[in-house]
N, C-alpha and C positions, 0 to 999 in steps of 0.2 A: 536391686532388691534380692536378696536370702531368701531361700526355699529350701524345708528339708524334702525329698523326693523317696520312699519307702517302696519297695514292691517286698507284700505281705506274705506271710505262711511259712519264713525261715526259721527253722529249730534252732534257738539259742543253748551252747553248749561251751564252758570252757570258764574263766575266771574274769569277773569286773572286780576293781577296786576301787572302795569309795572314797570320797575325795574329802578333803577341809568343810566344816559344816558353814554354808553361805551365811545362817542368820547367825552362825558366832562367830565369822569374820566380818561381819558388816556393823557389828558390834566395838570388837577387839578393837579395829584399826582408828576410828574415832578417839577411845578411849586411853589410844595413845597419846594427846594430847595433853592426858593429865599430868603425864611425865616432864621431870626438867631436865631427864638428860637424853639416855640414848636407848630404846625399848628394841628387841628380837623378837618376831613371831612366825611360827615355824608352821609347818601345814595349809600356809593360806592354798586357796584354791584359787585357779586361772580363769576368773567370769569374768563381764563386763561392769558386775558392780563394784570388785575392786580396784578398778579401772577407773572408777567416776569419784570413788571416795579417795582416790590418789592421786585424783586432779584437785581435789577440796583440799588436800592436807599440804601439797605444793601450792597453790594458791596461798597461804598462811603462812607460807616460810619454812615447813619443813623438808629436809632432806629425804628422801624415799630412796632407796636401795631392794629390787628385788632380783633374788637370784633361785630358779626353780620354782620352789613351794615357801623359800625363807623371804620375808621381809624384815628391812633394817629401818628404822625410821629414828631419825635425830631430831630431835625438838629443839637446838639450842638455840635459832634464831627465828623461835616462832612468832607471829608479829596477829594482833587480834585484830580484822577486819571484817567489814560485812561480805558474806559468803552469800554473793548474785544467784538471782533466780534461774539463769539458764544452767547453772552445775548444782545448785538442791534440786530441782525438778528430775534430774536422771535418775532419779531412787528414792527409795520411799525412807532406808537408813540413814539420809543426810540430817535425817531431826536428831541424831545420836551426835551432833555438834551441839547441838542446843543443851545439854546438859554437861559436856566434855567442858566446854568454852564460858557455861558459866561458872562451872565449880573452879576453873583454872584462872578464870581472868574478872568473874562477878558480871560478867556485858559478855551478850550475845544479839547478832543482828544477823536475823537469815529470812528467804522465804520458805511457804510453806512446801514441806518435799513431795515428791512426784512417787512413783512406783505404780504397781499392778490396779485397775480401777475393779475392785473386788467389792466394793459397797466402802460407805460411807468413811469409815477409818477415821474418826473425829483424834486428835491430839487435847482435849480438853484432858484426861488424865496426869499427862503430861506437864500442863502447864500450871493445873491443882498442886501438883508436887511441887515445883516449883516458888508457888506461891506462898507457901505454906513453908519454904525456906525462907522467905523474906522477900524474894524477889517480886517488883513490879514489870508487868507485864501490856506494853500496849501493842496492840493489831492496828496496823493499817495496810487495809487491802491484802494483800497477800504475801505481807510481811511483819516481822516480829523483833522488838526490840525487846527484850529483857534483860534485867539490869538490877542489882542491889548493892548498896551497904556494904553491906556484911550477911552473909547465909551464917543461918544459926538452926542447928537441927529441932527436929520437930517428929511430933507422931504421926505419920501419914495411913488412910486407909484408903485402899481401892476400891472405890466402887465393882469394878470388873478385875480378873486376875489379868492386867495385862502386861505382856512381856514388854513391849519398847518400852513402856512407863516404869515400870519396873527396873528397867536396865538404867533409864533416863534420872530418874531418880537416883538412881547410884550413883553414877557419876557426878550429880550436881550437889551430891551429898556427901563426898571421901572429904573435901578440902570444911565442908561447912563446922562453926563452931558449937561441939558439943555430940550427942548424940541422937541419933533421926534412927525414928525405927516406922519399918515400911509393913502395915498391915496388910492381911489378903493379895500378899503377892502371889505374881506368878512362880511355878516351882522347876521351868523347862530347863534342860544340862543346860542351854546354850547360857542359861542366867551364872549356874557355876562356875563356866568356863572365864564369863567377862568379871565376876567376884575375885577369884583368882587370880586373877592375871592383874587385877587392881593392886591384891594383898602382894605380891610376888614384888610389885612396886612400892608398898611401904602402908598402904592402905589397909583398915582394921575391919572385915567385914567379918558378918558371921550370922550364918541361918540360912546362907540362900541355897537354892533346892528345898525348902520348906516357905510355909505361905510369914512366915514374920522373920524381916532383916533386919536385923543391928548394924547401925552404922557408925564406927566412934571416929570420929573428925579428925584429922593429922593437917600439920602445915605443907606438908612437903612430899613427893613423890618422887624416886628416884630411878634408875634404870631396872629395865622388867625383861621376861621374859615368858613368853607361855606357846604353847601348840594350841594349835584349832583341834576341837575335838573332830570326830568322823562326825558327816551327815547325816544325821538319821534321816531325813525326807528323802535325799539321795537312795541310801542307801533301800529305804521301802519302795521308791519308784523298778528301783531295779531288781526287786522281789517280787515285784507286781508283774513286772515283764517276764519273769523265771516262771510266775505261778502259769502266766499266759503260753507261752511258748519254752518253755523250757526243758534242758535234757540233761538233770545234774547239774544247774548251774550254779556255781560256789558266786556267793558274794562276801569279800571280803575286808577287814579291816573297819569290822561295825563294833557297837558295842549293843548287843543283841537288847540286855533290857529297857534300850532307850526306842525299840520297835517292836515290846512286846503289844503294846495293842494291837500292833496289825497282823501280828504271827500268831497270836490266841485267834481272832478270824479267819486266816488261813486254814489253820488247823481246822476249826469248827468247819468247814467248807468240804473237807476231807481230802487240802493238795495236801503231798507229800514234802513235808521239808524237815530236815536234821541240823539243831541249832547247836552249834561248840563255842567253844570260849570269846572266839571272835571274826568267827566268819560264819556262814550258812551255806547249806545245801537245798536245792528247791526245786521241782519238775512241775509241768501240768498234769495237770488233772482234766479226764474227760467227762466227768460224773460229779459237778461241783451242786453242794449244797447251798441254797439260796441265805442271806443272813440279814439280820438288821444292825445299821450303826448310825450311832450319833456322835459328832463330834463335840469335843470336850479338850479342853486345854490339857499340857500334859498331868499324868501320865494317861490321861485318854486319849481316844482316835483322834491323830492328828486331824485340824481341818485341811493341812500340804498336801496332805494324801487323800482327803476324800475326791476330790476330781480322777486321780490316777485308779485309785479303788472302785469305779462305774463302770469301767471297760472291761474289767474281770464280770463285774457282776451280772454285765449282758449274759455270759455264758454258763450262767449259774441256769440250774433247772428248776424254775421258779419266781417269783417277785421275793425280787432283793427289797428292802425300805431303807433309805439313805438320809435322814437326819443333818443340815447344816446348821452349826448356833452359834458361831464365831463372825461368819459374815454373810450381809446379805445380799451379796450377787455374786455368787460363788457355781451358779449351773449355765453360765456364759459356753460352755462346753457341750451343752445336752441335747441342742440345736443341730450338732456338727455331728452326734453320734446316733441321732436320732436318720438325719440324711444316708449315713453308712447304712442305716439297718436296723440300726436298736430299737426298742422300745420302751422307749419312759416317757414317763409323764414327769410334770413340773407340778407338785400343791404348796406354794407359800413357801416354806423352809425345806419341806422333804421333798425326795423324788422318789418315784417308784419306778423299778426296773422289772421288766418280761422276760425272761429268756425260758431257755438260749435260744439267741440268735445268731446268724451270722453277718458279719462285718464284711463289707465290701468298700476297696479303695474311693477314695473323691478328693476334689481340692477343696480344703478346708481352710481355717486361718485359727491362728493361737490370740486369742484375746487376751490372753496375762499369762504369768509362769507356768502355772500348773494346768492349768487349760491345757497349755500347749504339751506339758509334760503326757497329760492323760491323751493327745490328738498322734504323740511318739508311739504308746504303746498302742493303738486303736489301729496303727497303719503297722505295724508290727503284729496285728493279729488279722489285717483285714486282708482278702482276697484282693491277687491287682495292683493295683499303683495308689498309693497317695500321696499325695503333693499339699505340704503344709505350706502358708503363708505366713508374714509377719515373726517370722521363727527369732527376731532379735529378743522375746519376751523370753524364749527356750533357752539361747546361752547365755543370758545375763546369768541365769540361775543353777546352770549345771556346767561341769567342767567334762570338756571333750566329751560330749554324750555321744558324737557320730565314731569316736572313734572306738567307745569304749563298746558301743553296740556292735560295729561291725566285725571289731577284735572276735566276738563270741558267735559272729553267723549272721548277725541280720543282713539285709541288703539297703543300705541307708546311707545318702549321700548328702554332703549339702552342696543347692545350686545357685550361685552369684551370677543374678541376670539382671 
């Protein structure tokens, strides 16, 4: 079993650079399927969910070729099967087959996907959209066959702005006949990046990053090409660590306005950081201002980030108010920083934070990505030793986090016992 092991209070100083954004490579790689020939994508990142979604696309018959950060992937003797419960349940993006595989082949049979247990996560959006192409749809147990005709575009609105359905309907919509236009979409990059990389393949999209996408339907999709953009959640975890312990730390290879709501907070907080064209500079602060946020789809405060943004707000001078609205069991974390020393309180959707306080090492355990992400910086500011648990939830999500920490001063190891 994996432990990451921290002893706390080292001054981070020197350069991180962020990697392939996970939620627009757990996207991208699906979405190759739509292809009939042979797709390039450059920037993926080294997790272990591009690892589970490359077990899904060999499983199917495709060729996978990775070298570094490029992946090569040849569709040409793709073959449509039911994709087993025990390779969808590794991640929560294996439901981006479910719209890859029907727009490609009209039949899809998979179960329901696995990932982070952050509150309820229902796929009913998903399968709305769907529907509403043509497709019928039967559940048994915890499996799904959908299946049509013929997909014929349609006016779709979202109840919620949400991104998989959003994406998901994309994909189930390049190949369908006519035009589908997706109301109340979500407007996050990672939606631009997987639009793109569609069109770069023959695909007609237009409007996404705004809340209404045009869809105009094509037969055929040919070889593509696209980059994963930078991670903005990455890239804010490790601004969050600069604001905590930092000495000058450049973070780089962002594209700053895709983390301007967390750096407008910053700011208001009164840490010191200096944004350029595409990287940042950031120190802590001893004298932090206490603030309120509420998460909100982009361009408001990521919910990725609000776990990681509590550890800061312990040492804020003040009660911080932290606002979740995206999901609800998102304070799985508040237990474990609460034992360090913290003091919050749990009300319903918000938490309230006391500080400052100080943080002291413990063995703690990561209950999903960001949990764990926010349990990295907490043992990164705490006095002592701490010793995370169940840390496979931490590198699914982040590429070489121990190295990229240490590279800059922390003292962070991970321990295979």
């Amino acid at each position: 079993m994996k432990k990451i092991k921290i002893n706390g209070g080292k001054e981070l100083k020197g350069t991180i650079k962020i990697s392939g954004a996970k939620n627009s490579a757990v996207a991208l790689v699906p979405a190759s399927l739509l292809s009939d020939g042979i797709v390039t994508i450059d920037n993926i990142p080294d997790i272990s969910d591009i690892d589970a979604l490359n077990e899904i696309l060999e499983f199917l018959g495709a060729k996978v070729k990775r070298e570094n950060d490029w992946m090569i992937i040849d569709q040409t003797n793709l073959k449509n099967k039911e994709i087993p419960e025990s390779k969808a349940k590794k991640l929560r993006a294996s439901y981006y087959f479910m719209g890859a595989l029907l727009g490609k082949y009209k039949k899809v049979e998979i179960y329901f996907p696995g990932g982070c247990s952050i509150g309820a996560r229902p796929i009913n959006l998903h399968l709305k959209g769907f529907a509403a192409l043509g497709a019928n749809i039967v559940e048994k147990g915890n499996k799904y066959l959908i299946e049509a005709d013929e997909l014929k575009g349609n006016n779709i609105y979202l109840d919620v702005p949400s991104v998989g359905a959003t994406i998901n309907i994309m994909l189930a919509a390049v190949k369908a006949q006519g035009l589908t236009v997706i109301e109340n979409a979500a407007k996050e990059p990672e939606i631009v990046n997987v639009a793109t990389f569609l069109n770069n393949m023959g695909a007609k999209i237009t409007g996404a990053g705004t809340s209404e996408i045009r869809i105009k339907g094509v037969n055929k999709l040919g070889n593509g090409f696209t980059e994963v953009i930078p991670d903005r959640i990455e890239a804010g975890t490790y601004v969050i660590a600069g604001a905590l312990m930092g000495n000058k730390l450049k973070i780089e290879n962002i594209i700053p306005e895709h983390i301007e709501s967390l750096t407008l907070k910053l700011k208001e907080m009164h840490i010191p950081i200096e944004i350029y064209d595409d990287y940042l500079i950031i120190s802590k602060c001893n004298n932090m201002k206490p603030v309120s946020i509420k998460t909100q789809g982009y361009p408001g405060f990521a919910t990725d980030l609000q776990q990681p943004m509590t550890v800061l707000l312990v040492g804020a001078n003040g009660t911080s108010v932290l606002e979740e609205t995206i999901y609800e069991n998102r304070f799985q974390n508040i237990p474990f920083l609460n034992e360090m020393g913290a003091d919050i309180i749990i009300d319903s959707r918000k938490i309230y934070i006391k500080g400052p306080k100080k943080l002291s090492g413990k063995e703690i355990i990561a209950t999903d990505l960001r949990a764990g992400a926010c349990l990295v910086l907490a043992g990164l500011k705490a006095d002592g030793i701490t010793i995370i648990k169940e840390v496979e939830h931490i590198l699914r999500g982040y590429e070489n986090i121990i190295e990229k920490l240490k590279n800059v001063g922390a003292d962070i190891v991970l321990v295979d016992e």
